[in-house]
N, C-alpha and C positions, 0 to 999 in steps of 0.2 A: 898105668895105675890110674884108679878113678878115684875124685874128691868128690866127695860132700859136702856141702858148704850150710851149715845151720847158721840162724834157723830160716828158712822159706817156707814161711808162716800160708797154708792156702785154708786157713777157718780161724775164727775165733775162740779164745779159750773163756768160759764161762767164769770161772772162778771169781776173779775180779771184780764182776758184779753181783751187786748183792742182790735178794730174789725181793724183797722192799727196801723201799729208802729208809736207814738210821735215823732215828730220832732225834733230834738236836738237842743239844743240850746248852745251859746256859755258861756263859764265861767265866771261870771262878775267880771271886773279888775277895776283896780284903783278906785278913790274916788269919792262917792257918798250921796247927802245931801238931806237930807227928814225929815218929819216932825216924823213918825212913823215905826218901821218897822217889820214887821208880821212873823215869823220864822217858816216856815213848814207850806206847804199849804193841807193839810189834810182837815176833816171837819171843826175844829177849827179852821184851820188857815185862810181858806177859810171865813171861819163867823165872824170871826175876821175883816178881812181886808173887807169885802162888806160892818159890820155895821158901823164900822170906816169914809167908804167913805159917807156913807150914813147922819152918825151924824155928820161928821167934810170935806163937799167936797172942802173945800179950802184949806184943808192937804196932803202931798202929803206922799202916803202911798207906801212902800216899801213889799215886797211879797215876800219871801227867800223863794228856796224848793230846796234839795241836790238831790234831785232823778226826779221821776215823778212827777206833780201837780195830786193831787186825787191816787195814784199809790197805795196807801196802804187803800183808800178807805175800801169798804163794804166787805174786805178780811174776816176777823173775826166774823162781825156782820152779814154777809148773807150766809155763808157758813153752817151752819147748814141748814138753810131753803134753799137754794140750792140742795141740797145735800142729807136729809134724804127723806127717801120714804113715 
């Protein structure tokens, strides 16, 4: 019997870079009042906060992300299907 052993990465997978560099944005100070607030905009957080506006639009939803928005995306999840031949 023969194994395969993922992943044996031989190219890189595109996704993870973005096609410009994000805009940076500034560091948000002082105080801030909302009704909910969403911690990490990954898929989660993203899903989070869209079905929030969506179930609750007269709430006023907050959206934290220390890094990128999506920045850590389909890194894990499509890098194999990227990637093997």
């Amino acid at each position: 019997m023969t194994y395969v052993s993922f992943p044996h990465y031989q190219r890189l997978c595109g996704w993870g870079e973005p096609a410009e560099s994000p805009a940076s944005r500034p560091r948000l100070t002082g105080h801030h009042q909302c009704d909910v607030v969403v911690v990490g905009a990954g898929y989660t957080g993203i899903s989070a906060a869209r079905q929030l506006a969506q179930l609750r639009p007269q709430d006023s939803i907050l959206l934290l992300e220390a890094d990128q928005v999506g920045g850590a995306l389909p890194a894990g999840t499509l890098d194999l299907f990227c990637r093997h031949r």
